[in-house]
C-alpha positions in Angstrom: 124.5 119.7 34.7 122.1 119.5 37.5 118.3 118.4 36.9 115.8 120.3 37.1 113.2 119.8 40.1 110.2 117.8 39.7 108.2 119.7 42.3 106.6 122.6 40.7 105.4 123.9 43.9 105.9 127.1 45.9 108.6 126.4 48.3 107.7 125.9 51.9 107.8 128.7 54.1 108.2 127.0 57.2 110.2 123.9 59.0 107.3 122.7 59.5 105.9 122.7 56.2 109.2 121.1 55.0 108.9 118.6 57.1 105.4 117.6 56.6 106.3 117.8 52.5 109.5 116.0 52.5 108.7 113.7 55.5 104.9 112.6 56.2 105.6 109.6 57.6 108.1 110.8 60.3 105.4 113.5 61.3 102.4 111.0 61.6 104.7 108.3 63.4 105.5 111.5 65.7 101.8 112.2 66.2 100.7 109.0 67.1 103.4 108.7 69.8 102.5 112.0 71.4 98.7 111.1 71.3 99.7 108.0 72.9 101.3 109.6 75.7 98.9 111.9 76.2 95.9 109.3 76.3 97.9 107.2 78.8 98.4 109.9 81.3 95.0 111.3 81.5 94.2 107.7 82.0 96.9 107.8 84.8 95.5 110.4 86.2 91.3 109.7 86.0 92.2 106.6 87.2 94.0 107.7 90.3 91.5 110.7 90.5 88.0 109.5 89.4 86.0 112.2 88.5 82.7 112.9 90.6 79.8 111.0 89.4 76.3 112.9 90.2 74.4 110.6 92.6 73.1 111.3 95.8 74.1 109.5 98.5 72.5 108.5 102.3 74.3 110.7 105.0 72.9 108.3 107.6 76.0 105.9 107.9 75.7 103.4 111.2 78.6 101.1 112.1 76.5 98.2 112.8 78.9 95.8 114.0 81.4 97.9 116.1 83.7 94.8 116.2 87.7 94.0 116.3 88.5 91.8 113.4 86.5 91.0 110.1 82.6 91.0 109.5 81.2 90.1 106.1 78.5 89.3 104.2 75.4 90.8 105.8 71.6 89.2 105.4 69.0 90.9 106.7 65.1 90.2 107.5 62.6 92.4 109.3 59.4 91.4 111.3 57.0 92.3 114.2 60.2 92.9 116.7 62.1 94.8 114.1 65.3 93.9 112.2 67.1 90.8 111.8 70.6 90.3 110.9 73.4 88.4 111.0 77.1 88.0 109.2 79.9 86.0 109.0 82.4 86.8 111.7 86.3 86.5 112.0 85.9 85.0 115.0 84.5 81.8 113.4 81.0 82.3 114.6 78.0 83.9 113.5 77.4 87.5 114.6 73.6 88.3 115.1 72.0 91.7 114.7 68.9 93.2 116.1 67.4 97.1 116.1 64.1 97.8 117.5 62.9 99.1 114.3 64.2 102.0 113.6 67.5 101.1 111.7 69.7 103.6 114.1 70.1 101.2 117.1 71.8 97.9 117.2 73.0 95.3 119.3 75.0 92.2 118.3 75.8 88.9 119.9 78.2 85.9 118.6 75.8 82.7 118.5 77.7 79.6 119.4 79.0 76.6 117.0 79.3 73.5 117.7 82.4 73.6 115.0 84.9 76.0 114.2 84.3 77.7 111.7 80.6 79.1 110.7 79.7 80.6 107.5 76.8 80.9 105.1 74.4 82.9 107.4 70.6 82.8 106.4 68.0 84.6 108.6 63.9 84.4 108.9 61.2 85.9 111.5 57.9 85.2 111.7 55.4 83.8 114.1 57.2 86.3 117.4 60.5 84.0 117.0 63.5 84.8 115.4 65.6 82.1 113.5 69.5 81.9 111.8 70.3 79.3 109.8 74.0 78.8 109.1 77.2 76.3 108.4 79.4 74.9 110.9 83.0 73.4 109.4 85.6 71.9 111.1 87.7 73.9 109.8 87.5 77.8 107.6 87.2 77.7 103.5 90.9 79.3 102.0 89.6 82.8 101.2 91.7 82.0 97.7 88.8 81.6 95.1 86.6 78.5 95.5 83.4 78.6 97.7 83.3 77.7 101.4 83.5 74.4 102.8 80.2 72.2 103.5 80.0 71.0 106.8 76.8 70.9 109.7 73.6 72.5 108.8 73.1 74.3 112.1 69.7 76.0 113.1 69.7 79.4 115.6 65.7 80.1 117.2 64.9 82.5 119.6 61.7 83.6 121.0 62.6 86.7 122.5 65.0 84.9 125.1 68.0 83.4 124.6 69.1 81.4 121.3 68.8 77.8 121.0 70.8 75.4 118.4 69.6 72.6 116.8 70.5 70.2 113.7 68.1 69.9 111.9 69.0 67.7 109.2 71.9 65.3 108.7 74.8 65.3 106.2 77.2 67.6 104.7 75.8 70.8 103.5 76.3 74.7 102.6 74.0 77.4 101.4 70.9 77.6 104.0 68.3 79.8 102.7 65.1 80.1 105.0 61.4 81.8 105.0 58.4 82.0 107.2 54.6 81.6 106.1 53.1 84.7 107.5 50.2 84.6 104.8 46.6 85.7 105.9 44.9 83.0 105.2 47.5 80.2 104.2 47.0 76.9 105.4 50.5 76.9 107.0 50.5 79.8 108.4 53.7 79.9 110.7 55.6 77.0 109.1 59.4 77.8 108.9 60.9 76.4 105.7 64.3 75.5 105.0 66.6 74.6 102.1 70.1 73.9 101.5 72.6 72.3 99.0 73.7 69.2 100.1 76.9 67.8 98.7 79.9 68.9 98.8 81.4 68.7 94.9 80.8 70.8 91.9 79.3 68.3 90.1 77.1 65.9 92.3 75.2 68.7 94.6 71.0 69.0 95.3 69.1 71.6 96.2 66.7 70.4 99.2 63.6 72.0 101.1 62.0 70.8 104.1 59.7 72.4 106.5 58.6 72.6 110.3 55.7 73.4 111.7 56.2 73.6 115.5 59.2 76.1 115.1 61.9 73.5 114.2 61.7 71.1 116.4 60.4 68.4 113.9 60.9 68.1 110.4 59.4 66.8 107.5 61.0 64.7 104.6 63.3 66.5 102.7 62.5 66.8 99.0 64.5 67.4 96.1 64.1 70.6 93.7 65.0 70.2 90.1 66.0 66.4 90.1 67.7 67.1 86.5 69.8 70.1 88.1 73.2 68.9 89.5 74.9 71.7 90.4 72.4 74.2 92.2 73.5 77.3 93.9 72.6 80.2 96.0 68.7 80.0 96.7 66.0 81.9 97.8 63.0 81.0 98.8 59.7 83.3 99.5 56.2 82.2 100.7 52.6 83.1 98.2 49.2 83.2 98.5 47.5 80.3 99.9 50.9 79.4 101.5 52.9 78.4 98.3 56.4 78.2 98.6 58.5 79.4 95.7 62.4 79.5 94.7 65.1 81.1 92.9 68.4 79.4 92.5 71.2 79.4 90.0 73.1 76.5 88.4 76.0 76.0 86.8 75.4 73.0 84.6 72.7 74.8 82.6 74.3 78.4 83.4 71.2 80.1 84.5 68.8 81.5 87.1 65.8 79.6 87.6 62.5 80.1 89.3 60.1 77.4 90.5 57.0 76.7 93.2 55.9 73.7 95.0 53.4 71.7 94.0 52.3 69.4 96.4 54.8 68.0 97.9 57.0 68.2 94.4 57.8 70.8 92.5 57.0 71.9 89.1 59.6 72.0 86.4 61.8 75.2 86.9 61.2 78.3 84.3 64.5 79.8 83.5 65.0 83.7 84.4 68.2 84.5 82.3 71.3 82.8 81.1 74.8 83.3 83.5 77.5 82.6 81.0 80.5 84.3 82.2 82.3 86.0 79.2 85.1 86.8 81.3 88.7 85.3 80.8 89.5 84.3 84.5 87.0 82.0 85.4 86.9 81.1 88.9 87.1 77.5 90.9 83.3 77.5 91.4 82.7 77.9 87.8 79.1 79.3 88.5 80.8 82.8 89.3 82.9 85.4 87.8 86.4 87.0 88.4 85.6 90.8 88.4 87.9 93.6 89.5 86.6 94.4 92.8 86.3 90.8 94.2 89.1 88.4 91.8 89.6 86.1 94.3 86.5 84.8 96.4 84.5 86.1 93.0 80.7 86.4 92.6 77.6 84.5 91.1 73.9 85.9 89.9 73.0 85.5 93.5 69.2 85.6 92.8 66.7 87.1 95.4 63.0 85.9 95.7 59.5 87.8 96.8 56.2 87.9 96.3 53.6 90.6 96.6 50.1 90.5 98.3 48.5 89.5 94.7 51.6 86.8 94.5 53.6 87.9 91.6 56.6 87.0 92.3 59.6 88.8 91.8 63.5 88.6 90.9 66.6 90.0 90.8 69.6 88.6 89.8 73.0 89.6 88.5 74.6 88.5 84.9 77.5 89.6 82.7 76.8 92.0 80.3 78.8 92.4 76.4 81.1 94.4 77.8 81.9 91.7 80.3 80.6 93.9 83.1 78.7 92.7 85.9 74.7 93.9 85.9 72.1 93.9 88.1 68.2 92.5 86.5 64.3 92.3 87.7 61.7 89.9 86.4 58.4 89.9 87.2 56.0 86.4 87.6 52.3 85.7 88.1 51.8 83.3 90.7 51.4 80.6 87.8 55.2 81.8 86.9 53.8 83.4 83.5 56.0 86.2 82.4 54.7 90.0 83.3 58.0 91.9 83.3 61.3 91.4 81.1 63.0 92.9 78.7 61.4 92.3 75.1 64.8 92.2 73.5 66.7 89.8 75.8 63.9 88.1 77.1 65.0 88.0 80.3 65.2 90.3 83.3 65.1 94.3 83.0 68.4 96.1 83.7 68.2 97.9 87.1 69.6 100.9 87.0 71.8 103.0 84.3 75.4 101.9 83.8 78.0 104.4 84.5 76.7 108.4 83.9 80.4 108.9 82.4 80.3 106.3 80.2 82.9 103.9 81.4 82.7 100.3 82.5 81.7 99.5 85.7 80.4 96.7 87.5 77.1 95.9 89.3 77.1 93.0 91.5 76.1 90.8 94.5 72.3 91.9 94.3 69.9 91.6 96.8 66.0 92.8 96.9 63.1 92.8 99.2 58.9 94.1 98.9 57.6 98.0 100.7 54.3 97.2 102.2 53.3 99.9 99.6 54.2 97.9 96.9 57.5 99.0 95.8 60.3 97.2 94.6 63.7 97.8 96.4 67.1 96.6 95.1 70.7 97.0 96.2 74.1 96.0 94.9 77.4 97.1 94.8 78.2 99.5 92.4 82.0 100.3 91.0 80.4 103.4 89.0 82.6 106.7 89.5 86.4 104.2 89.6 87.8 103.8 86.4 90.1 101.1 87.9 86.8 99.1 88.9 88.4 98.3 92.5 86.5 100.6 94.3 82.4 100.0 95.2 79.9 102.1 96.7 76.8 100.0 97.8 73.8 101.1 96.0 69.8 101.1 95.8 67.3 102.0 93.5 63.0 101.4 93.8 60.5 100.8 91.0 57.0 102.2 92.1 55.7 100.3 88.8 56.7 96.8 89.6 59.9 96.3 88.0 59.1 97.9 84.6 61.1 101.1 85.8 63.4 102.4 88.4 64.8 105.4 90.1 68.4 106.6 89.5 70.8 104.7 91.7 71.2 106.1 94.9 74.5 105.5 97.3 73.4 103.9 100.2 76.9 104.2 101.2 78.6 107.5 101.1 81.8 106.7 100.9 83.8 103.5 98.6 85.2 100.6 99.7 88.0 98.9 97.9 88.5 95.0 98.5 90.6 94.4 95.9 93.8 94.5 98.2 92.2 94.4 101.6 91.2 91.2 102.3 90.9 87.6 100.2 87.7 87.2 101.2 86.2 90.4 99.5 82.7 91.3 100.8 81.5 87.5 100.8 78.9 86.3 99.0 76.0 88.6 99.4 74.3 91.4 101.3 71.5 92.5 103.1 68.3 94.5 102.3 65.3 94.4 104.9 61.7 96.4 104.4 60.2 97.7 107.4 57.0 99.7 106.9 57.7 101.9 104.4 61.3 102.2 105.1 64.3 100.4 103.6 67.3 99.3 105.8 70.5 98.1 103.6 73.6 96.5 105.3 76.6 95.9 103.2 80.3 95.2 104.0 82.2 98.3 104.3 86.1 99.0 104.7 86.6 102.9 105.9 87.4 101.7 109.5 89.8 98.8 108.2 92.7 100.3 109.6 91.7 99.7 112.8 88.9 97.4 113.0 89.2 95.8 109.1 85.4 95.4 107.2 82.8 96.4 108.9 78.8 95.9 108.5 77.6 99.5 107.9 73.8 100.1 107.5 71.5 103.3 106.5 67.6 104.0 106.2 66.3 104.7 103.4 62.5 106.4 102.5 61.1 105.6 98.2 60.7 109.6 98.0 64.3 110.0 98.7 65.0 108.6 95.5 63.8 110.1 91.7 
């Protein structure tokens, strides 16, 4: 005799009612597959097809270098002639740029080297000269991770004429950073100041400043910044009231960016900006930078930018990793006496520049660089991988603070279209770019790859006004 059923329940009415009754399990296991599915093709596809993010973008777009073979890694100065600039160069040598002052016209010319390869461009005016500071190797860094090779520190001047080379200081050495003293006032007015990283390991490096005061011709004694620092990186310097000199470097021993000023002929003890712990797996040969989507191989580091205003605050920007392990871009704010005036209360460090991506995905903000308006604003740029899901693709961006530093303007694309690195060349967009403030006008030059096909990267550049950005 056949027992009676234990479910006391109506019967189903429909196959699919059955099945969810009698089989549960089978139908959420099914579920879950299909949702899988479906979440990994509309990631197929947003990836592939980015959806458009709402920021304005510059339609002034000026091939600056209009030049066969590889340009990279733009800085960028302005003074009484104009604008300065200059890049590294597949040729091996050091392409210099100059516009008259409006941003639209540009001519170039390859400086010589007294080696063969040239790198690590740094650029200055002041004083109706013209100066480039830059690297000469005997021989050109792998572009596979690592940081390019120390060699000849190498000094360009001109004085409206032709360019003139000089060494001004013996050894190995990479990294040139350089400033003018064009203070009302200052003591020094005129002086050219130098610094670089001597050394050529990860481990045993200084950071060292000297100055010249007949347009570098003569030197003085070299002095050491941050005796207890061994592993400094990437400075900047800028010139204060009274003729001060300050800095901005990183370092990898103490993972940081660091600000200090001369005193004397010393230098007091360095105030710490932020922390620059990478919280990224792939850690790179130079340990002071990160492995990010857009530039994995040659990488990038906090590269911090100095200024100071016509009270002499000084300000920074600098880049860090985020939680997310994004790259973002930061501004602090110093008195002269390097007192705190701007930061983040919650951090207590430098104020995030910028939102992150308007559609809520990661995206990475990096190689920042910053510069002073004559009416007191704050300009920043960086490249930006907001509006690519994958992360490879980067639009160079700006934003301005009227309020110095405590708030900024939405990004703004100061290129209008991407470029993508990630497979066109080792070397990514180097180490760096270049932002120069000329009246009340901003000129940023970047490394841009929409002509690679036929002349590979490019320096591109645009004009920007504060009121074109909200």
């Amino acid at each position: 005799m056949e027992a009676p059923s234990t479910d006391l329940r109506d019967p189903p009415k429909t196959w699919m009612g059955a099945l969810w009754r009698y089989h549960p399990r089978l139908v959420v296991a099914a579920l879950l597959v299909v949702s899988g599915l479906v979440a990994w093709r509309l990631a197929v596809h947003y990836t592939s097809h980015p959806p458009a993010v709402t920021r304005s973008a510059a339609e002034l777009q000026i091939d600056v270098s209009r030049a066969t073979g590889a340009q990279r890694e733009p800085v960028a100065t302005a003074g009484a002639g104009g604008l300065l600039a200059a890049s590294e160069d597949d040729s091996g040598r050091i392409r210099v740029y100059r516009s008259n002052g409006d941003g639209r016209g540009w001519r170039s010319t390859l400086l010589p080297s007294p080696l063969r390869c040239a790198q690590d461009p740094a650029v200055a005016a002041g004083g109706g000269r013209a100066y480039v500071a830059f690297v000469a190797a005997p021989r050109c860094p792998s572009p596979v991770g690592g940081f390019p090779l120390a060699g000849k520190l190498v000094l360009a001047g001109s004085g409206g004429g032709g360019w003139k080379l000089a060494t001004p200081v013996p050894g190995v050495a990479r990294e040139p950073a350089l400033a003018v003293d064009e203070r009302p006032g200052s003591p020094h007015r005129g002086r050219l100041y130098l610094s670089w990283v001597r050394g050529a390991g990860d481990d045993d490096r200084a950071l060292l400043v000297s100055h010249s005061d007949d347009a570098g011709r003569s030197w003085s004694r070299s002095g050491r910044v941050a005796p207890a620092f061994n592993s400094p990186s990437e400075a900047s310097l800028a010139v204060g009231t009274g003729g001060r000199l300050y800095l901005a470097f990183a370092d990898d021993d103490f993972s940081g960016v660091w600000v200090t000023r001369a005193e004397g002929a010393a230098f007091a003890r360095p105030e710490r900006v932020a922390l620059y712990a990478s919280t990224r797996f792939i850690i790179c040969i130079d340990r002071g930078k990160a492995a990010i989507v857009a530039q994995p191989l040659r990488c990038v580091g906090p590269r911090p930018t100095i200024s100071v205003d016509r009270r002499g605050d000084v300000y920074v920007s600098y880049a860090a990793d985020e939680a997310n392990r994004t790259q973002g871009v930061f501004a602090a704010v110093f008195s002269p006496g390097l007192r705190w005036i701007v930061r983040d209360p919650l951090t207590k460090a430098g104020v995030r520049i910028g939102q992150s991506d308007p559609l809520g995905r990661k995206s990475d903000q990096f190689l920042p660089v910053s510069a002073l308006g004559a009416d007191g604003s704050f300009w920043a740029c960086w490249y930006d991988t907001a509006g690519d899901w994958s992360q490879k693709q980067a639009w160079f961006t700006c934003a301005v603070s009227r309020d110095r530093g405590r708030s900024w303007s939405r990004p703004f694309r100061a290129a209008n279209r991407p470029s993508i690195e990630f497979e066109t060349s080792r070397a990514g967009y180097g180490d760096g770019a270049g932002l120069a403030i000329l009246g009340d006008t901003a000129h940023p030059l970047w490394t841009d790859t929409r002509r690679v096909a036929s002349l590979r990267e490019e320096i591109y550049a645009t004009s920007l006004a504060a009121r074109e950005l909200r």
